[in-house]
N, C-alpha and C positions, 0 to 999 in steps of 0.2 A: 663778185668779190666784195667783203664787207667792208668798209672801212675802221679802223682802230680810231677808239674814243681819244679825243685828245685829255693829256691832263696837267695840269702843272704842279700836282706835289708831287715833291722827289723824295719826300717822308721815307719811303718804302721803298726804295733804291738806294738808299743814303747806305752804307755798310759801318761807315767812320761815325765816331762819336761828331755829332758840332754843335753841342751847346743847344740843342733844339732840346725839347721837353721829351718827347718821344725816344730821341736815342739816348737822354741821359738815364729814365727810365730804365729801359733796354740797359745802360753798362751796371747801373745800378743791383738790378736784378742778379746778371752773369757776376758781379766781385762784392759778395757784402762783407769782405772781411776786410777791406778798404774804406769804407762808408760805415762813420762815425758821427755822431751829432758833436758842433762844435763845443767848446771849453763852455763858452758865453750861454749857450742854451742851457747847459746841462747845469749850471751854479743858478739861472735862473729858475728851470723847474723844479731844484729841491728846495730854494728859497720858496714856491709858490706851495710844495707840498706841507714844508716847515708852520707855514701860514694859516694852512688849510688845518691841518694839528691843531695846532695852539687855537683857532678857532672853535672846534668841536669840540676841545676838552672844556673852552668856555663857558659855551653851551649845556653841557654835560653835568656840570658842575652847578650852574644856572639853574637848571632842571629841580621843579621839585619832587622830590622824592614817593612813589606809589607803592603802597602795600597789595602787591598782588595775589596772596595768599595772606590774607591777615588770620591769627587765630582769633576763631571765634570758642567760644565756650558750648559743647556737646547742650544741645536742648532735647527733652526726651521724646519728640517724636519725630526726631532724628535719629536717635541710639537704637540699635538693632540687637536685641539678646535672643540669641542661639539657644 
């Protein structure tokens, strides 16, 4: 007869939510229509995106300006006559 490993997490026997990381996971998963980021987070990450904006359009604006198609004036032994 074998003996049974002994073990002491009860992780995986636990059925009940307790505030452990694993089962809140676990309730997480089974009810996302309960699980909302709070008020505080969500006024902070539009303020961070607001930031991030008005950063880029800084930059943007900053930026100087490239002619990436500049016209140049047709030279003739570039022009092609058919």
């Amino acid at each position: 007869m074998t003996r049974r490993k002994k073990t002491r997490s009860l992780a995986d026997k636990v059925s009940i939510r307790t505030g452990k990381r694993k089962d809140y996971k676990k309730w997480r998963h089974e009810n996302p229509d309960q699980v909302t980021s709070s008020q505080r987070f969500t006024q902070k990450k539009r303020q961070q995106r607001k930031l991030q904006a008005a950063r880029k359009l800084a930059r943007q604006e900053q930026a100087p300006t490239i002619a990436i198609h500049p016209e140049r004036p047709a030279t003739p032994d570039t022009e092609h006559n058919d």
